[in-house]
PABA-441268 format. One record per residue (C-alpha): x negated, y negated, z negated; residue in one letter. Coordinates in steps of 0.05 Angstrom, whole numbers, padded with zeros to 5 digits. Layout:
BEGIN
<site xx="X" yy="Y" zz="Z" code="A"/>
...
END
This chain:
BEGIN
<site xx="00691" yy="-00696" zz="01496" code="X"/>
<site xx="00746" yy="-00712" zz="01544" code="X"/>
<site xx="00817" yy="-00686" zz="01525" code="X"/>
<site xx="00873" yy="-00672" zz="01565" code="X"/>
<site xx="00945" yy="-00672" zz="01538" code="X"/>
<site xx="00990" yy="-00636" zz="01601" code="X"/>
<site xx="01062" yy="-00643" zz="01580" code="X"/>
<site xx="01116" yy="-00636" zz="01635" code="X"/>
<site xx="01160" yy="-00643" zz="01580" code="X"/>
<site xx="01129" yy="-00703" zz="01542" code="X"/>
<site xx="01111" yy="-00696" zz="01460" code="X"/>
<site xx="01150" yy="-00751" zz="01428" code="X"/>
<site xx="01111" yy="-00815" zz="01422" code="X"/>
<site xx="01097" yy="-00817" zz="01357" code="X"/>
<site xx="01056" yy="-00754" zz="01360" code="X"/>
<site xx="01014" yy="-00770" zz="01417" code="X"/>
<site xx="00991" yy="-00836" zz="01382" code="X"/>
<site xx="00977" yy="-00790" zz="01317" code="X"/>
<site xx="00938" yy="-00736" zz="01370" code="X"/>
<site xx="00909" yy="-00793" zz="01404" code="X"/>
<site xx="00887" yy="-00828" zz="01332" code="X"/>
<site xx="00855" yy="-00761" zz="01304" code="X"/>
<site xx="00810" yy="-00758" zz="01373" code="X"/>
<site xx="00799" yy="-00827" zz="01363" code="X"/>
<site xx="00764" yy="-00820" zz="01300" code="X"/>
<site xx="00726" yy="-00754" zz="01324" code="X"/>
<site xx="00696" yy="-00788" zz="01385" code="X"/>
<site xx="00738" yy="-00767" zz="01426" code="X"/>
<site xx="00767" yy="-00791" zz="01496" code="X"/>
<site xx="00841" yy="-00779" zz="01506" code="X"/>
<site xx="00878" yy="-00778" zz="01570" code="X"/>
<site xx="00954" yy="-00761" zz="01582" code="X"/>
<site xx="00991" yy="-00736" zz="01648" code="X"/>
<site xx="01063" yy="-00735" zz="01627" code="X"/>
<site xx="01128" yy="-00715" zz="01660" code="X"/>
<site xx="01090" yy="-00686" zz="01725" code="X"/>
<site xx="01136" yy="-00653" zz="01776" code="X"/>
<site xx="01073" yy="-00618" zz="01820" code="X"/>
<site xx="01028" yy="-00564" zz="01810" code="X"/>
<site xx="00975" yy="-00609" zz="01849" code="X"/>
<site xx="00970" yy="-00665" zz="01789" code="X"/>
<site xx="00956" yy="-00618" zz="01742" code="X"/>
<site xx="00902" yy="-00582" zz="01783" code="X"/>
<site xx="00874" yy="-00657" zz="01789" code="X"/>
<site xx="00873" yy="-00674" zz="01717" code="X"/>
<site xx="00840" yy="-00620" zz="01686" code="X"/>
<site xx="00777" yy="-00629" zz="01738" code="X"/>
<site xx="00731" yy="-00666" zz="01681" code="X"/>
<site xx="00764" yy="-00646" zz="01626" code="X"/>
<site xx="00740" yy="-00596" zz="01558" code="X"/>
<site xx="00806" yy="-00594" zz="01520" code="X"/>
<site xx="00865" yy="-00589" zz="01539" code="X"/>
<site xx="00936" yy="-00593" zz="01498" code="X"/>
<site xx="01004" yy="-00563" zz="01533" code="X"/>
<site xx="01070" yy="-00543" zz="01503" code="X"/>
<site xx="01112" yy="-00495" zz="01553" code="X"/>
<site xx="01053" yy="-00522" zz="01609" code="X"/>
<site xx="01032" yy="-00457" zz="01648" code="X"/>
<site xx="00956" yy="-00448" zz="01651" code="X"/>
<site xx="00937" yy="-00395" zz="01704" code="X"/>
<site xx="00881" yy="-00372" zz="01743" code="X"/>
<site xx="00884" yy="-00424" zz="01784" code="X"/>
<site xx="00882" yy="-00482" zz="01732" code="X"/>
<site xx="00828" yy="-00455" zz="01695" code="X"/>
<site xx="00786" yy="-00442" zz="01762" code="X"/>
<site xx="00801" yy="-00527" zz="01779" code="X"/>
<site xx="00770" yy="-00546" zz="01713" code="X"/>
<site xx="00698" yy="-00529" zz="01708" code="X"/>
<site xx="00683" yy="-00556" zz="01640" code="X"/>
<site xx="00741" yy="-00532" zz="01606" code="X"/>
<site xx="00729" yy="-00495" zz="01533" code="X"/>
<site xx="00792" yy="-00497" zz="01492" code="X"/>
<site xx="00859" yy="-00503" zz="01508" code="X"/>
<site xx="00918" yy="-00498" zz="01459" code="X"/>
<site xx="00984" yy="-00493" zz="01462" code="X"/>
<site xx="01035" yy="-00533" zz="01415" code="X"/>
<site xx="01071" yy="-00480" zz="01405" code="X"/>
<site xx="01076" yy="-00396" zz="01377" code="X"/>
<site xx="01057" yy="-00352" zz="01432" code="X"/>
<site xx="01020" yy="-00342" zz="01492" code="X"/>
<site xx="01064" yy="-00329" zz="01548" code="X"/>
<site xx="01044" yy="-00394" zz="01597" code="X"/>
<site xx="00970" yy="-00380" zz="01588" code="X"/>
<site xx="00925" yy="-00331" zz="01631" code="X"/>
<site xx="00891" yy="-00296" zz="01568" code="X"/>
<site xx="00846" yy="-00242" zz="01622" code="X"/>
<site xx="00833" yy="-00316" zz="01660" code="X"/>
<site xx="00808" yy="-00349" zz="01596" code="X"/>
<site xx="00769" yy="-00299" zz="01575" code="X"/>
<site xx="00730" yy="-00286" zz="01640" code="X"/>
<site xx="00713" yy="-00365" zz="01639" code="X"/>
<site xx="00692" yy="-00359" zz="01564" code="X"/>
<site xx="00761" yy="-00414" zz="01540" code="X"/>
<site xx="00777" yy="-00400" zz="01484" code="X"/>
<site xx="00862" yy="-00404" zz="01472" code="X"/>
<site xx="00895" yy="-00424" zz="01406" code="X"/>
<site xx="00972" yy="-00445" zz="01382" code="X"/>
<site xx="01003" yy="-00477" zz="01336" code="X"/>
<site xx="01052" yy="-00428" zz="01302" code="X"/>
<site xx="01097" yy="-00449" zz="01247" code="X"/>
<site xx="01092" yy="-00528" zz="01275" code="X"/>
<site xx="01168" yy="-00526" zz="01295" code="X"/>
<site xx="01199" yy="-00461" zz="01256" code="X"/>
<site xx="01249" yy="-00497" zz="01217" code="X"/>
<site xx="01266" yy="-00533" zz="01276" code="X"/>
<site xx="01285" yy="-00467" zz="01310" code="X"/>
<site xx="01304" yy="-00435" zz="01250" code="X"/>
<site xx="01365" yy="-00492" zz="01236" code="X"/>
<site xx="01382" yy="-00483" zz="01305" code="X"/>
<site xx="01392" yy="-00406" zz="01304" code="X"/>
<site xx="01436" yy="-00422" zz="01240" code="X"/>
<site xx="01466" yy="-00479" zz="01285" code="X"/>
<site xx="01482" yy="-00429" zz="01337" code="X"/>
<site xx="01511" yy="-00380" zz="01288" code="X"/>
<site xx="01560" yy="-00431" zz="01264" code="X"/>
<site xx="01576" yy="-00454" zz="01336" code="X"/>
<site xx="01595" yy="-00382" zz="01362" code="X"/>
<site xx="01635" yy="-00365" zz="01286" code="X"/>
<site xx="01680" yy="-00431" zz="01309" code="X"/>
<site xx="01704" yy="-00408" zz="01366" code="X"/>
<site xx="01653" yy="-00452" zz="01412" code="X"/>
<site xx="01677" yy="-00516" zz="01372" code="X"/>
<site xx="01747" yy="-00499" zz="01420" code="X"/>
<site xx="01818" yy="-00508" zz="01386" code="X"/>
<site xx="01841" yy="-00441" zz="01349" code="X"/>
<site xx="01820" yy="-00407" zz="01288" code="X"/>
<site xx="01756" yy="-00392" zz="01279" code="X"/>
<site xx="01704" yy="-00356" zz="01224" code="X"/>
<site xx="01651" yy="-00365" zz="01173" code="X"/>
<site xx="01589" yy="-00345" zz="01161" code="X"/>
<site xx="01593" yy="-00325" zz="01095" code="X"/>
<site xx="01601" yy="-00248" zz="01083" code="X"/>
<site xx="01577" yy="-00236" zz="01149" code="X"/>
<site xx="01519" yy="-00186" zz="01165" code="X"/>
<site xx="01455" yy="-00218" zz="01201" code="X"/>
<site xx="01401" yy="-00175" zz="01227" code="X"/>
<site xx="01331" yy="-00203" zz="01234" code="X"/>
<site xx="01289" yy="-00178" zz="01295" code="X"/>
<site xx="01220" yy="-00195" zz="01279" code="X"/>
<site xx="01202" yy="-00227" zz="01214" code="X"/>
<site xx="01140" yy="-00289" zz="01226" code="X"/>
<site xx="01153" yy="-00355" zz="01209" code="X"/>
<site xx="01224" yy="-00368" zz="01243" code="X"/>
<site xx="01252" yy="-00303" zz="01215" code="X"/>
<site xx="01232" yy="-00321" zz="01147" code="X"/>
<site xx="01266" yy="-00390" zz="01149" code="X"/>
<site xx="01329" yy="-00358" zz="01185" code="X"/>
<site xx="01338" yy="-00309" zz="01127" code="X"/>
<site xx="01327" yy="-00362" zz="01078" code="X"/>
<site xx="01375" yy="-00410" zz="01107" code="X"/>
<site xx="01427" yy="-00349" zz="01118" code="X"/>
<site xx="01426" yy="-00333" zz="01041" code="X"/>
<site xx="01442" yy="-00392" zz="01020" code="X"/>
<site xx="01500" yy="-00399" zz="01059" code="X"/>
<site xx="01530" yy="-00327" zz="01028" code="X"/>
<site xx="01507" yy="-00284" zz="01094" code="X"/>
<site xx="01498" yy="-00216" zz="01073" code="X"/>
<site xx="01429" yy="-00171" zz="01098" code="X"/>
<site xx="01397" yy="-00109" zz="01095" code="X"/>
<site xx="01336" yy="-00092" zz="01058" code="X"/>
<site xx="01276" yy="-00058" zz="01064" code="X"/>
<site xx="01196" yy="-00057" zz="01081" code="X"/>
<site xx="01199" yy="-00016" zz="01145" code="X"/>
<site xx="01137" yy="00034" zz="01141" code="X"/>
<site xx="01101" yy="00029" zz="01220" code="X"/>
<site xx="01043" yy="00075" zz="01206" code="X"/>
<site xx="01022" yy="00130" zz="01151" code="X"/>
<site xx="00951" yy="00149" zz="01148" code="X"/>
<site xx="00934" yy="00218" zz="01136" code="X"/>
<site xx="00916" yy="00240" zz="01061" code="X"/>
<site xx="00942" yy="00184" zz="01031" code="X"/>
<site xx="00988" yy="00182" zz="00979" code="X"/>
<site xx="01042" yy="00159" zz="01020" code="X"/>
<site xx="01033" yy="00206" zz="01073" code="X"/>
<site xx="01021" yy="00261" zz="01012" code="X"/>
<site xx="01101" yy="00245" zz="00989" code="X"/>
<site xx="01126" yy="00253" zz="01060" code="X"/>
<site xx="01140" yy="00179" zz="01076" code="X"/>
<site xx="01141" yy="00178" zz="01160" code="X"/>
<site xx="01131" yy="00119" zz="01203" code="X"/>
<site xx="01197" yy="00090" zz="01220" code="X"/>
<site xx="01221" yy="00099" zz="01139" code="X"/>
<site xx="01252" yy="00048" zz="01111" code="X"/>
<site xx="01234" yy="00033" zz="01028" code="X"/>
<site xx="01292" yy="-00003" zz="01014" code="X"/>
<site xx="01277" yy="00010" zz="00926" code="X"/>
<site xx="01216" yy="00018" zz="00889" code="X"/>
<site xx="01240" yy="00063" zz="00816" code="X"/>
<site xx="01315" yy="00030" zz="00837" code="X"/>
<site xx="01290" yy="-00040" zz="00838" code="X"/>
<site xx="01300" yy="-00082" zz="00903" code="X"/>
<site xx="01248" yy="-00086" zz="00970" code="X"/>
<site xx="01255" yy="-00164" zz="00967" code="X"/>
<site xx="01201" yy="-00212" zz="00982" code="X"/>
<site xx="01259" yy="-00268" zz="01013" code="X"/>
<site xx="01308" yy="-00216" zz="01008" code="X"/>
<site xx="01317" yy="-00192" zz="01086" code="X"/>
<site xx="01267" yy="-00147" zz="01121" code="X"/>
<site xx="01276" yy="-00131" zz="01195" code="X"/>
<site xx="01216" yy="-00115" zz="01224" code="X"/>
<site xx="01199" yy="-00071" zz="01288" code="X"/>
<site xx="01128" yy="-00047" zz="01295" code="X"/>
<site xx="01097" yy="-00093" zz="01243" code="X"/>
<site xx="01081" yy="-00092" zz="01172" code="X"/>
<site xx="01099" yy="-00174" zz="01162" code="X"/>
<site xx="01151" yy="-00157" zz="01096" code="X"/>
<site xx="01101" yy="-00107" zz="01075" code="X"/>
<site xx="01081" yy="-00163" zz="01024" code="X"/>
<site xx="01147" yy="-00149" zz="00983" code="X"/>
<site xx="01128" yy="-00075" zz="00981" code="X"/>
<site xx="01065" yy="-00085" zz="00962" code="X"/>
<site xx="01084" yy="-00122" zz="00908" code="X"/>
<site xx="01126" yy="-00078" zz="00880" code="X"/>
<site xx="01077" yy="-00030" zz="00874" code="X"/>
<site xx="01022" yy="-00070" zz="00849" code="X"/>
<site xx="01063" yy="-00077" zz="00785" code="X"/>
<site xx="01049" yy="00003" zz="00771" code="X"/>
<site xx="00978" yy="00029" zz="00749" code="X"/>
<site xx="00937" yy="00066" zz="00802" code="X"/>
<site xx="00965" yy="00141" zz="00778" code="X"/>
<site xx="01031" yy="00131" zz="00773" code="X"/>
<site xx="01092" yy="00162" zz="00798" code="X"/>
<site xx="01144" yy="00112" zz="00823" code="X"/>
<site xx="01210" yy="00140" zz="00860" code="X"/>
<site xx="01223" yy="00110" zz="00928" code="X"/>
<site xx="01288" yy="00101" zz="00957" code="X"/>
<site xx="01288" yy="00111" zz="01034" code="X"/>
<site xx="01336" yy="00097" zz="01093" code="X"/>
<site xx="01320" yy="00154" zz="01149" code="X"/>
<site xx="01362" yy="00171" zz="01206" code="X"/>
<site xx="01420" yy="00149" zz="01175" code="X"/>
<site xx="01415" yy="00181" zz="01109" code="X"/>
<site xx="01386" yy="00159" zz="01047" code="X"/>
<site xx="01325" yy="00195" zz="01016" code="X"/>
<site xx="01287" yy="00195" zz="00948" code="X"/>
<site xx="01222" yy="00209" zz="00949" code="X"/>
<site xx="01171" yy="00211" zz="00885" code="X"/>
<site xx="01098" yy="00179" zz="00902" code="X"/>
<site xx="01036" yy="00177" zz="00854" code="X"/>
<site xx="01002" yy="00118" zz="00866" code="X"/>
<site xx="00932" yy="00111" zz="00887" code="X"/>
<site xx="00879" yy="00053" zz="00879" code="X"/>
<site xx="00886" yy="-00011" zz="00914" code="X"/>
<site xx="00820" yy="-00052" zz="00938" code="X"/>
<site xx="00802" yy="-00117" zz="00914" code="X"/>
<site xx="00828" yy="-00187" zz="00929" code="X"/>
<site xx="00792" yy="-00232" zz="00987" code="X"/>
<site xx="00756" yy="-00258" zz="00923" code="X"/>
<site xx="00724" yy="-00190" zz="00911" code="X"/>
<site xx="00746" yy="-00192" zz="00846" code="X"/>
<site xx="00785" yy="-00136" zz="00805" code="X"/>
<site xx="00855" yy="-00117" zz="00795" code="X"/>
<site xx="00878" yy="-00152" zz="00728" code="X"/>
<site xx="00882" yy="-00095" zz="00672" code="X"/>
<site xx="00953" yy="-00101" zz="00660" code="X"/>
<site xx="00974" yy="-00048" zz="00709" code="X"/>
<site xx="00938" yy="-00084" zz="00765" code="X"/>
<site xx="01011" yy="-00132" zz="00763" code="X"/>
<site xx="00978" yy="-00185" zz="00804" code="X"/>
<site xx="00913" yy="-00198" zz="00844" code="X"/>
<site xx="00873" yy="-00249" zz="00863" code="X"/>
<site xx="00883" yy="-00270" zz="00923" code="X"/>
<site xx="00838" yy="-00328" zz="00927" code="X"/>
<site xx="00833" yy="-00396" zz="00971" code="X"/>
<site xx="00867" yy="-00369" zz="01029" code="X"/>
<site xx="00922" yy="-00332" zz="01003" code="X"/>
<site xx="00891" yy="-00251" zz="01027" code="X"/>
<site xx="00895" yy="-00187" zz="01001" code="X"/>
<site xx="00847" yy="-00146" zz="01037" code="X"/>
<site xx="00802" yy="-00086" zz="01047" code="X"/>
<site xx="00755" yy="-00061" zz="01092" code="X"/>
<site xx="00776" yy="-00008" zz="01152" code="X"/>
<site xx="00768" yy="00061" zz="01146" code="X"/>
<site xx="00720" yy="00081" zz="01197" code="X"/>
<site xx="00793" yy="00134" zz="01236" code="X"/>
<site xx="00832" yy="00052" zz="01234" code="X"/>
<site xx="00768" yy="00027" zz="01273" code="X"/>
<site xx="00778" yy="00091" zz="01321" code="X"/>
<site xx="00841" yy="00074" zz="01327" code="X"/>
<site xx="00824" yy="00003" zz="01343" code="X"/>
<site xx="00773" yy="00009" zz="01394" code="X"/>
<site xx="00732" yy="-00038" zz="01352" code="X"/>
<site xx="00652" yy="-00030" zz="01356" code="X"/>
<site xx="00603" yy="-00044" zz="01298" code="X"/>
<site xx="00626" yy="-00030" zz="01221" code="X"/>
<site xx="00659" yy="-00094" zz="01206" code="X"/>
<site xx="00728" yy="-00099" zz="01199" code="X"/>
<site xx="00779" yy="-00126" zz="01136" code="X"/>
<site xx="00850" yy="-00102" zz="01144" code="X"/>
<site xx="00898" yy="-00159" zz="01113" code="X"/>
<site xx="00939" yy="-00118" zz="01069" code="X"/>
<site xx="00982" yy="-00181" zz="01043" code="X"/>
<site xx="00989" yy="-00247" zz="01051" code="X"/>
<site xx="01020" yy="-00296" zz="00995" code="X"/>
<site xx="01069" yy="-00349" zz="01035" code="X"/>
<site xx="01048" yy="-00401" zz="00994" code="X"/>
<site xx="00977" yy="-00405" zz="01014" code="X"/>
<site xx="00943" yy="-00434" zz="01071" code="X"/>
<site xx="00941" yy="-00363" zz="01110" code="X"/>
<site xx="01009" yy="-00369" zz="01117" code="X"/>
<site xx="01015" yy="-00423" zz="01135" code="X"/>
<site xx="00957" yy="-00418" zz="01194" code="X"/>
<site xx="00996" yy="-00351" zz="01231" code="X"/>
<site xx="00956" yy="-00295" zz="01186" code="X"/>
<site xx="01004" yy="-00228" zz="01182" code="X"/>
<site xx="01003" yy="-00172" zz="01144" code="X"/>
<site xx="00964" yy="-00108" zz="01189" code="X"/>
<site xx="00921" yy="-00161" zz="01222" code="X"/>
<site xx="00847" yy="-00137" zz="01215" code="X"/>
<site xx="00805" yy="-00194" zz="01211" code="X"/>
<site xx="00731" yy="-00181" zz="01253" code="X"/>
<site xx="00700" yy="-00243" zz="01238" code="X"/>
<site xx="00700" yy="-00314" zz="01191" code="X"/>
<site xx="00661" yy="-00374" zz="01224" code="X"/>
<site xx="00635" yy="-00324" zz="01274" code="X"/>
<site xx="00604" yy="-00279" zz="01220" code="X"/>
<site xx="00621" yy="-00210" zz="01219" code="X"/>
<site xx="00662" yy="-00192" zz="01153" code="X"/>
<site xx="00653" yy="-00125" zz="01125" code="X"/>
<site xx="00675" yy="-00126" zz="01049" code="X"/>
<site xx="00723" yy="-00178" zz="01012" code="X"/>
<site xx="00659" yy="-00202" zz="00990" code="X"/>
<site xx="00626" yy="-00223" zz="01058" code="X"/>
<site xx="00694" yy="-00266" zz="01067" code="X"/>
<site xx="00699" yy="-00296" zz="00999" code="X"/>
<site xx="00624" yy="-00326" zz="01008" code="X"/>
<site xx="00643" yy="-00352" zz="01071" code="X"/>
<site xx="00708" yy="-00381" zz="01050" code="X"/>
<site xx="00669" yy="-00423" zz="00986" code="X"/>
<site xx="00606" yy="-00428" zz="01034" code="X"/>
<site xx="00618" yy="-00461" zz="01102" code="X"/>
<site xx="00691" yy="-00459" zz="01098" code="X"/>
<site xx="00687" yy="-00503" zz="01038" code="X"/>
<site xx="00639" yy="-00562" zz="01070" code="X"/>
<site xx="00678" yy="-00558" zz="01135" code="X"/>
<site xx="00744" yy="-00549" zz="01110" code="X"/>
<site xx="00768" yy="-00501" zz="01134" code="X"/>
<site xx="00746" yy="-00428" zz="01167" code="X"/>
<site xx="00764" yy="-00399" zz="01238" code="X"/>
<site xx="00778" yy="-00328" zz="01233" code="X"/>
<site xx="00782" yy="-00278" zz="01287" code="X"/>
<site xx="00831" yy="-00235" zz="01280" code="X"/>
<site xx="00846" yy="-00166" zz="01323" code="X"/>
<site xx="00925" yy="-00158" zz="01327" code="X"/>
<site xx="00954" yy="-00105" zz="01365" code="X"/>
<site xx="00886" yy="-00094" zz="01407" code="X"/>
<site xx="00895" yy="-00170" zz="01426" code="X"/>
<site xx="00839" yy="-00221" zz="01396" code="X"/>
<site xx="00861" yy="-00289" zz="01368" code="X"/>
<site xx="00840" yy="-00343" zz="01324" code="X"/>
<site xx="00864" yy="-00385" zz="01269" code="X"/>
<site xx="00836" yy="-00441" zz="01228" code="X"/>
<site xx="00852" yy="-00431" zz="01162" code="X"/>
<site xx="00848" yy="-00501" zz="01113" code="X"/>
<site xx="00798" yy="-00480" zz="01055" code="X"/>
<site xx="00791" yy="-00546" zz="01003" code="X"/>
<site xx="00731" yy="-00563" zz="00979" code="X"/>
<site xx="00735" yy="-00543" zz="00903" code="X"/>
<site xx="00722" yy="-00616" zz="00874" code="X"/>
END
């Protein structure tokens, strides 16, 4: 297998020789086309190849159509944006990134930033600080996570709160009068906090901290929640209904089902109601909705959110916790790791999830 790493912007040296090392090993042939200045020497070097690495590289129609043995190209990087995804597709390449690979990097440079603008551009003159002051946190993956992190500990203050993007219709949530676009900012007056700030348009990433929360009450109970809406602050009372099992399929511990196993990867899921499939477009009955996902396990780590809905493991369709548990100590175990496909947003990725081997 021929590899192609396209970097108009080259990858420091020390990473290509680890890149080209790993390849080495595999079998693999390495070639590099660095600091290119024309469309035309990119065209030329992709003619023979099957992988190809990039960083901010764009990949369009007209790439993929000048390399005819092309299956996988991925992008050191989070994010999609230089790649022709419908292009891809149509040619059967599959696309992957590397999200998380440089998040403290951009992380310490937001804080960077922060401190920049607070000193009056580094210019002569009084200037701020940081600490006391408000930050708001659009988005909340693997940079926003660090940034809040990093903001804490230097005394920034933050809102709270698992913003709610959907409720589905007869459940207990929807039966209390929680509305999308609610705010939960305390669960029976106890802090939303999983790392303390939550700001997160249309997706349910600090939904971990909620659930959380929750999972430290017994299926039946009534818990008060506190909720920002419109402006105003709201208490509503919720009785709690049953949560499904871990990605181990195993059961809730007794003690008021305070914490479940999450297993190898780091999951909490269950399997899609047949109106979220609907909803989804998907075909077939498979289907696990990722309910949580601990940040200390290799999910995490690989890109996996919170309202991803996971179609398949290794290429097999997953229908039940347990279907992805036996993959996960099956294959994923002798390999190493399992690729899961993973429907977000009515967009399909991947992501290789690290799965040891149990010795």
């Amino acid at each position: 297998m021929k590899i192609l790493i396209a970097t108009e912007k080259p990858f420091a040296h020390e990473a290509v020789e680890g890149i080209k090392a790993i390849f080495a090993d595999a079998g693999y042939e390495t070639v590099l086309l660095e600091k290119y200045t024309d469309k035309a020497q990119l065209l030329e070097a992709v003619a023979d190849v099957e992988g190809l690495i990039i960083r901010s590289d764009k990949v369009t129609a007209e790439v993929l159509a000048a390399a005819p043995k092309l299956r996988i190209v991925v992008r050191a990087g989070a994010g999609y944006d230089n790649v022709d995804l419908a292009a891809a597709k149509a040619k059967g390449v599959v696309v992957m990134n590397t999200p998380g690979q440089n998040s403290n990097a951009v992380a310490e440079l937001a804080l960077g930033m922060m401190v920049y603008m607070a000193r009056n551009q580094f210019t002569a003159g009084t200037g701020s600080e940081l600490q006391g002051k408000r930050i708001g946190i659009h988005a909340y993956g693997n940079v926003g996570r660090l940034v809040g992190r990093k903001a804490k500990a230097l005394g920034m203050e933050h809102p709270a709160g698992a913003l709610v993007a959907s409720v589905l219709d007869g459940e207990p949530a929807a039966k209390a009068g929680i509305e999308a676009g609610d705010v939960i900012t305390k669960v029976n007056g106890k802090s939303v906090d999983a790392n303390d700030i939550h700001i997160v348009p249309e997706s349910v990433e600090d939904a971990s901290a909620l659930l959380r929360a929750i999972a430290a009450h017994k299926p039946g109970a009534a818990v008060t929640l506190a909720v920002w809406r419109n402006g105003k602050a709201v208490e509503l009372n919720v009785t709690l209904g049953d949560r499904q099992a871990g990605v181990n399929g195993g059961k809730p511990s007794e003690a008021g089902q305070k914490q479940q196993n999450q297993g190898q990867l780091g999951l909490t899921v269950r399997p899609l109601k047949d109106e979220e499939r609907r909803e989804l477009k998907l075909d077939g009955k498979g289907g696990l909705l990722v309910l949580d996902v601990d940040s200390s396990k290799p999910a995490a780590e690989a890109g996996v959110r919170p309202g991803d809905v996971i179609i398949k493991a290794n290429r097999q369709t997953v229908s039940s916790p347990e279907d992805l548990s036996k993959i996960v100590t099956g294959e994923g175990s002798k390999r190493g790791a399992v690729m899961l496909q993973i429907n977000r947003r009515g967009e399909n990725i991947f992501r290789a999830v690290p799965v040891s081997s149990g010795k």
